[in-house]
PLY file of the C-alpha trace (Angstrom):
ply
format ascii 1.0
element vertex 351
property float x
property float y
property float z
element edge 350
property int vertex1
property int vertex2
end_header
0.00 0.00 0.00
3.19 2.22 -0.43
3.90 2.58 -3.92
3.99 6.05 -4.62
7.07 5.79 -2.57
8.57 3.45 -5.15
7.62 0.50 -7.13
8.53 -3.67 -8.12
10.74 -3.36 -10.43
8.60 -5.04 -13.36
9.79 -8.13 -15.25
10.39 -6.24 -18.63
12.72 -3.65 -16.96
14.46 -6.69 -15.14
14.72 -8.11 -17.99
15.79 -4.61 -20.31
18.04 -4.25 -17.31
20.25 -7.80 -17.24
20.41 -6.88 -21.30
22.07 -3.35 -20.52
24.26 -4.87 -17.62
25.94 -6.99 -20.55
26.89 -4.07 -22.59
30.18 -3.76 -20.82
31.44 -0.08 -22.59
31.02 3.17 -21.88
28.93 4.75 -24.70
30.93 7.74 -25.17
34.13 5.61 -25.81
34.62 5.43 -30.28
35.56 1.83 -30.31
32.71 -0.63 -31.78
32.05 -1.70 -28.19
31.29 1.79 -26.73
29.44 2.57 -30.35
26.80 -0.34 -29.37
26.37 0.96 -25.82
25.81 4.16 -27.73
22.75 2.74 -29.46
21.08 1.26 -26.54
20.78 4.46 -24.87
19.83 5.95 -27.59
16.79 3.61 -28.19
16.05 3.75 -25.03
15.89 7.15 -25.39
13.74 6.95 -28.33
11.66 4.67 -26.85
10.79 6.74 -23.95
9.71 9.81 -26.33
7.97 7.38 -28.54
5.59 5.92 -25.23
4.93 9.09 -23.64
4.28 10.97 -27.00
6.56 13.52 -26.37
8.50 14.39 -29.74
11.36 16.56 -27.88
14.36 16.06 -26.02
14.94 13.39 -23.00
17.96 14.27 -20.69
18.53 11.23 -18.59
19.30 12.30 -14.90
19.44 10.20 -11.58
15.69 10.61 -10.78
12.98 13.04 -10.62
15.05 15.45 -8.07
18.37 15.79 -10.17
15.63 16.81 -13.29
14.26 19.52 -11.12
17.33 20.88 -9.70
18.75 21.09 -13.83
16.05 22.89 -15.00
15.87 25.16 -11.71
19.20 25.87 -11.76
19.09 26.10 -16.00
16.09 27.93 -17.04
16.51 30.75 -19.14
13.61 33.20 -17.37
15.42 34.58 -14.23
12.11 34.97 -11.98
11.17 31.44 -10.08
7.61 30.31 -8.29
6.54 27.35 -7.40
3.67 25.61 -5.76
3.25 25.57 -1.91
2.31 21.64 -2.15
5.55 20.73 -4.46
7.90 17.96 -3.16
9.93 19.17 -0.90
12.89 19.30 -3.39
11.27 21.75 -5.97
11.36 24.86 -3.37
14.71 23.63 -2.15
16.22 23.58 -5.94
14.13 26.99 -6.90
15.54 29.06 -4.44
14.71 31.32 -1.25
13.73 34.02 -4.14
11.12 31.59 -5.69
7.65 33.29 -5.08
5.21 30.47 -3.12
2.14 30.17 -5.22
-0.70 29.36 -2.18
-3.31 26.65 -2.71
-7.07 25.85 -2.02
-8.62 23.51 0.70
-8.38 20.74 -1.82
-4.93 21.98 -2.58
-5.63 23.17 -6.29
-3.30 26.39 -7.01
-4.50 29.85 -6.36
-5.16 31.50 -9.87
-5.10 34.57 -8.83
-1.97 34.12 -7.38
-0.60 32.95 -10.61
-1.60 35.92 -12.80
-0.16 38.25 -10.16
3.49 36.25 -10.54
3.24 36.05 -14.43
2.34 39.93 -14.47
5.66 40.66 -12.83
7.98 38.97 -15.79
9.10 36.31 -17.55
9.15 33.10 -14.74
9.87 29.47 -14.75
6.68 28.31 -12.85
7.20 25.35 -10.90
3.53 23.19 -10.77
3.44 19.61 -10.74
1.22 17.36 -12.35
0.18 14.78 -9.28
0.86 15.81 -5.65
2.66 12.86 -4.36
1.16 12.87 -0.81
-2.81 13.31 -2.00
-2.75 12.34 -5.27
-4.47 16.03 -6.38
-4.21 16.61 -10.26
-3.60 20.13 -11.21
-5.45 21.50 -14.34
-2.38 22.11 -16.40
-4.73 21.64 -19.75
-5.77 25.35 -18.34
-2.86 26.56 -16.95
0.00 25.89 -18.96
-1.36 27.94 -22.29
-1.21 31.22 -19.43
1.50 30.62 -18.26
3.51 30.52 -21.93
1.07 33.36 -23.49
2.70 35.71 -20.20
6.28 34.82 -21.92
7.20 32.28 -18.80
8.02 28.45 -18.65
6.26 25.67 -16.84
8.44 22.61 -14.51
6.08 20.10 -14.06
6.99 17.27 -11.64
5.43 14.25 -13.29
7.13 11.59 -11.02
3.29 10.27 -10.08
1.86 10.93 -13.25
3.91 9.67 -15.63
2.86 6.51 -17.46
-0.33 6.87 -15.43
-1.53 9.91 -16.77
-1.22 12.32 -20.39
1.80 14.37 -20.08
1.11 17.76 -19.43
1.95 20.87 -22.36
5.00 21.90 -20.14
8.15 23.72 -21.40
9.91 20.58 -18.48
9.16 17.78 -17.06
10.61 15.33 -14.75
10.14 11.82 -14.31
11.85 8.88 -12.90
11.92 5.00 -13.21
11.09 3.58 -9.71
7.96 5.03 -10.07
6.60 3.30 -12.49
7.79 -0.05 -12.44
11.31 0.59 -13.68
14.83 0.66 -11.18
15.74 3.44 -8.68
18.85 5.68 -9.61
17.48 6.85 -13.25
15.07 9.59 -14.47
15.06 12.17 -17.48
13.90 15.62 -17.69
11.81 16.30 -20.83
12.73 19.80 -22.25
10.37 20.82 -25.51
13.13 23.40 -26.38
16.93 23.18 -25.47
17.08 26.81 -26.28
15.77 27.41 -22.91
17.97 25.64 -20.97
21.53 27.33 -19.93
24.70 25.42 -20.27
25.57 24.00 -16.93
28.39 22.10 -17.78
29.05 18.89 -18.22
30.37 16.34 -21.17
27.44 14.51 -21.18
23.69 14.57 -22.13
24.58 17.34 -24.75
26.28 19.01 -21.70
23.92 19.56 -19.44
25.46 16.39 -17.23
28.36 14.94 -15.66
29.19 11.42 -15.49
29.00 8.27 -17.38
25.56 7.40 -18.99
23.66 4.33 -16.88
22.95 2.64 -20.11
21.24 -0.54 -18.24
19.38 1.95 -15.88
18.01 3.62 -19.05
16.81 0.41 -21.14
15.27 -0.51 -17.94
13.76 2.87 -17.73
12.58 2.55 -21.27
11.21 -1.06 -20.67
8.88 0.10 -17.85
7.52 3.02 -19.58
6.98 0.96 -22.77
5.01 -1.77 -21.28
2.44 0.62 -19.23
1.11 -1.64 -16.10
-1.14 0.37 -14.91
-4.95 -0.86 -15.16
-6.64 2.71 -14.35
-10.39 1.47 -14.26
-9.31 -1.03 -11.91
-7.41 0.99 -9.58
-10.12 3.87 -9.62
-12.66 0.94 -8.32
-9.88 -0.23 -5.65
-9.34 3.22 -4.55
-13.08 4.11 -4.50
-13.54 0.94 -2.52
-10.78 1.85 -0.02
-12.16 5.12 0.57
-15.45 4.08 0.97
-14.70 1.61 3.96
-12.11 4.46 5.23
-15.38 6.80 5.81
-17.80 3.72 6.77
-15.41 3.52 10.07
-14.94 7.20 10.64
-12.00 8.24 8.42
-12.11 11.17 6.26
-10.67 11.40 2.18
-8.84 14.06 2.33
-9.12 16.04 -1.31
-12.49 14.11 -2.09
-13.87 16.72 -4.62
-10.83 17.15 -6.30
-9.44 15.57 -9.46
-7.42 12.80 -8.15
-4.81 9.84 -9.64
-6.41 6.75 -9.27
-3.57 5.26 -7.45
-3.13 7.71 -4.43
-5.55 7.79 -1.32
-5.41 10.23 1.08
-7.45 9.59 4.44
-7.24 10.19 7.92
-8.29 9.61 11.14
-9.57 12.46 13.03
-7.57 12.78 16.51
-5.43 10.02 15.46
-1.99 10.18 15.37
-0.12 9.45 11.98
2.98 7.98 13.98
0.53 5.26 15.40
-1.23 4.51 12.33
1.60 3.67 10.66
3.15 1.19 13.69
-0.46 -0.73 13.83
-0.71 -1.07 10.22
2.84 -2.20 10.09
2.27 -4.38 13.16
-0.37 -5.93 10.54
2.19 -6.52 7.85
0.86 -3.24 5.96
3.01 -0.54 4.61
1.69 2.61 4.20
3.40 5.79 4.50
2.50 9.33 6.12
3.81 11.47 3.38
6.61 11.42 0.97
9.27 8.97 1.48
12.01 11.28 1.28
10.46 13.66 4.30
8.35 11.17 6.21
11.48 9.90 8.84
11.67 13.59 10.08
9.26 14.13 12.74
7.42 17.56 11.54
3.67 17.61 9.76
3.16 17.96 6.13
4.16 20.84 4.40
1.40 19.74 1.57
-1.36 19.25 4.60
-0.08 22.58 6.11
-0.48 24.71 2.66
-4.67 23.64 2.50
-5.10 24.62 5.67
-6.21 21.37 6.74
-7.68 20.69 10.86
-4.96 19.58 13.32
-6.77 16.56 13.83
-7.25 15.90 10.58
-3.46 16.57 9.30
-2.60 14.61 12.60
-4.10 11.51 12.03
-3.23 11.52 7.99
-2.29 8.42 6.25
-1.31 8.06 2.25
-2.11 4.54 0.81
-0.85 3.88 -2.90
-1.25 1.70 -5.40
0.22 -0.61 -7.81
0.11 -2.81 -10.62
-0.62 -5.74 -8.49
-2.51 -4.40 -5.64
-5.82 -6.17 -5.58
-9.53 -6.44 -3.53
-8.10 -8.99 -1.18
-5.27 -6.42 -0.11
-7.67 -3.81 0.52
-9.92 -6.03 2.68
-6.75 -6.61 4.69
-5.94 -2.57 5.19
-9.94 -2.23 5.73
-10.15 -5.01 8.09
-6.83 -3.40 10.86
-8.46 0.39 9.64
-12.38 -1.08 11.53
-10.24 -2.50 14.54
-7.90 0.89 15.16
-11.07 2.89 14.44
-13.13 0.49 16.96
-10.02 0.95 19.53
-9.85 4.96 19.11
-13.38 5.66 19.73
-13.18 2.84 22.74
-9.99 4.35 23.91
-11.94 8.16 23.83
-15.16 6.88 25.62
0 1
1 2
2 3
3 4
4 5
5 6
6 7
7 8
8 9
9 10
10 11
11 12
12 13
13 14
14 15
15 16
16 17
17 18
18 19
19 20
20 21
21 22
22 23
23 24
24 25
25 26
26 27
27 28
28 29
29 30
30 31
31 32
32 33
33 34
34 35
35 36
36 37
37 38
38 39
39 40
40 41
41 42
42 43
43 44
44 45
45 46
46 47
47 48
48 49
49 50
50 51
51 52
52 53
53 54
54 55
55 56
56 57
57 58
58 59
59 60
60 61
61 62
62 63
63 64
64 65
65 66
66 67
67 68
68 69
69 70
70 71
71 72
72 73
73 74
74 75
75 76
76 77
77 78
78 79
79 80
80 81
81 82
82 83
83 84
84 85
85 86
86 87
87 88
88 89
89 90
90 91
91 92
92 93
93 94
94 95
95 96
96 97
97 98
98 99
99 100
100 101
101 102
102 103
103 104
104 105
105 106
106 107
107 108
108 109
109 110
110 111
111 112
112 113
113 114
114 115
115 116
116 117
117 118
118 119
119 120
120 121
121 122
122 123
123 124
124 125
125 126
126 127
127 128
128 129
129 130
130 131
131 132
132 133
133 134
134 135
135 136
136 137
137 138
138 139
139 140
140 141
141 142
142 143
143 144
144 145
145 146
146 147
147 148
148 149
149 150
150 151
151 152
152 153
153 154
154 155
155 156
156 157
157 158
158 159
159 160
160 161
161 162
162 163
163 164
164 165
165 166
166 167
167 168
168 169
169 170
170 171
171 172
172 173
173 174
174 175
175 176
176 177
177 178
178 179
179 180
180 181
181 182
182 183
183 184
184 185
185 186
186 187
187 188
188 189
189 190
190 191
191 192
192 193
193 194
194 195
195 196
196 197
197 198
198 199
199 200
200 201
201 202
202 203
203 204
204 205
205 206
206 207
207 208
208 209
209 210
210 211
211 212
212 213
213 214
214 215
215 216
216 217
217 218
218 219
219 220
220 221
221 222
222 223
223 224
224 225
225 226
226 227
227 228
228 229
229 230
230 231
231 232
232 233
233 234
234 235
235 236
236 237
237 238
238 239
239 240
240 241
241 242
242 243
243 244
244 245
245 246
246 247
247 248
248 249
249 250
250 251
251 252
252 253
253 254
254 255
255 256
256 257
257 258
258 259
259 260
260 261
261 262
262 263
263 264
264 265
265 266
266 267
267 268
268 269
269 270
270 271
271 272
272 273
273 274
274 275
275 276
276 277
277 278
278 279
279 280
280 281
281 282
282 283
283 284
284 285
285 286
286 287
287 288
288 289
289 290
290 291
291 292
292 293
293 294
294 295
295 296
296 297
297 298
298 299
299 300
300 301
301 302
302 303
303 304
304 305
305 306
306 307
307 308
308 309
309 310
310 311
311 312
312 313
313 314
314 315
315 316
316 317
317 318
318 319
319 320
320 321
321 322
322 323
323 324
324 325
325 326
326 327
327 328
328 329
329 330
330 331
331 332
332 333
333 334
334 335
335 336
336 337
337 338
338 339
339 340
340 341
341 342
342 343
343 344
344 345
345 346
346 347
347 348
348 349
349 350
């Protein structure tokens, strides 16, 4: 019930991956060894573009952070903003100068807001596609056209969305591979026109990167997006079936009238404690998670939570349950079954 904190690596990336590992050579060496490696990043490259219909460049970067910090730290437009419910890297990589854009009780950016950053100047405008903790889909069908007519750029984090959902009409975008069924370690940031993107340095990925290419990372990468193993229908039903028990017992969906990705839940328990949810369910043999992996050891509430304004008891008692390819009826009987008897033990506990 964790796997928008990362993913099984799927057979056809294993599989991609064992392929790469045998390509010994480095694929910017000239020899005929290092000219094959060449190729298979390259089609893997090309395969990526071709799956996720996007018909400009692919950078391949470590993961969804490294593509953020490049095109943060690259950008052409020298104003920054960003979304007050982006992953905790995007405000670190834009900057103390990057302008907060605020967010609704179902954490949907403030329009207003918006205009008032784009009338100031030419921007890159930080607004992901999925929110990683509650699964909230921002309408970047409507804001992406403003934000280019006003002469600024749109970063869109599509870590959650990608494979799962259309790609948004950003200027960048960054994915990763553990995401979506492919290894941890490798991610790309799609740029739709290089021209906007500063030399950082760098001999490789036209520049823009240091180091040696992971060429098995990549096929992998390329493997996972290709094959697409995500059943949406079925995993709307799941998570509509999750959410229903969640409320039967008590809980509340946090975000319910929002657009959501089918394979985030956000719920809570009001005057529950997020710490102790997670040891019963784990107790249980359930992982879930409380937030983003990458924050959720460090004992301070959600920044996300925080930003809609959201109850103390509700924020308090907040749970995030993802999930994947394989997650079926039987596992959410399981999570609803422990969610009845901590619910039952709460409310006994109170009395």
């Amino acid at each position: 019930m964790d796997h928008a904190s990362t993913t099984p690596v799927i057979p056809a990336a294993r599989e991609a991956f064992a392929l790469g590992v045998d390509e010994w050579a480095n694929p910017n060496s000239p020899h005929a060894e290092g000219r094959r490696s060449r190729s298979l990043l390259e089609k893997a490259r090309e395969t990526i573009r071709e799956a996720l219909g996007w018909r400009h460049d692919v950078i391949f970067t470590s993961g969804a952070s490294e593509s953020v910090e490049l095109a943060a730290r690259c950008a052409v437009p020298s104003g920054r903003a960003h979304g007050a419910t982006e992953h905790a890297i995007v405000g670190y990589a834009m900057g103390a100068g990057s302008t907060v854009l605020p967010v609704d009780s179902n954490g949907l950016i403030d329009e207003c807001s918006l205009d008032e950053v784009l009338a100031r100047g030419p921007a890159l405008v930080a607004i992901q596609q999925v929110n990683n903790e509650t699964g909230v889909i921002q309408p970047l069908e409507r804001l992406a056209p403003r934000i280019r007519e006003a002469g600024s750029l749109l970063l869109s984090d599509c870590a959650q969305g990608a494979s799962k959902l259309a790609l948004p009409d950003a200027d960048f975008i960054a994915i990763c591979a553990h995401k979506l069924g492919g290894p941890p370690g490798v991610g790309a940031l799609l740029v739709r026109d290089i021209a906007t993107l500063r030399a950082c340095g760098g001999g490789q990925e036209k520049g823009y990167r240091r180091g040696t290419q992971d060429v098995p990372g990549a096929m992998a990468f390329a493997a996972a997006v290709e094959a697409r193993p995500y059943d949406m229908d079925r995993l709307t039903s799941l998570r509509k079936q999750l959410e229903a028990g969640v409320k039967a017992s008590g809980g509340v969906v946090i975000a319910e009238d929002a657009p959501r990705v089918p394979t985030i839940g956000a719920i809570a328990l009001p005057g529950g404690s997020s710490a102790s949810l997670l040891v019963q369910m784990d107790l249980a043999g359930i992982a879930v998670s409380a937030g983003s992996a990458c924050s959720s050891g460090k004992a301070k509430a959600s920044h996300v939570l925080a930003a809609m304004n959201l109850p103390d008891e509700i924020a308090g008692g907040f749970l995030r349950i993802s999930f994947g390819p394989e997650t079926n009826e039987a596992e959410i009987d399981a999570f609803l079954d422990e969610w009845r008897r901590i619910a039952e033990r709460a409310v006994t506990k109170a009395a």
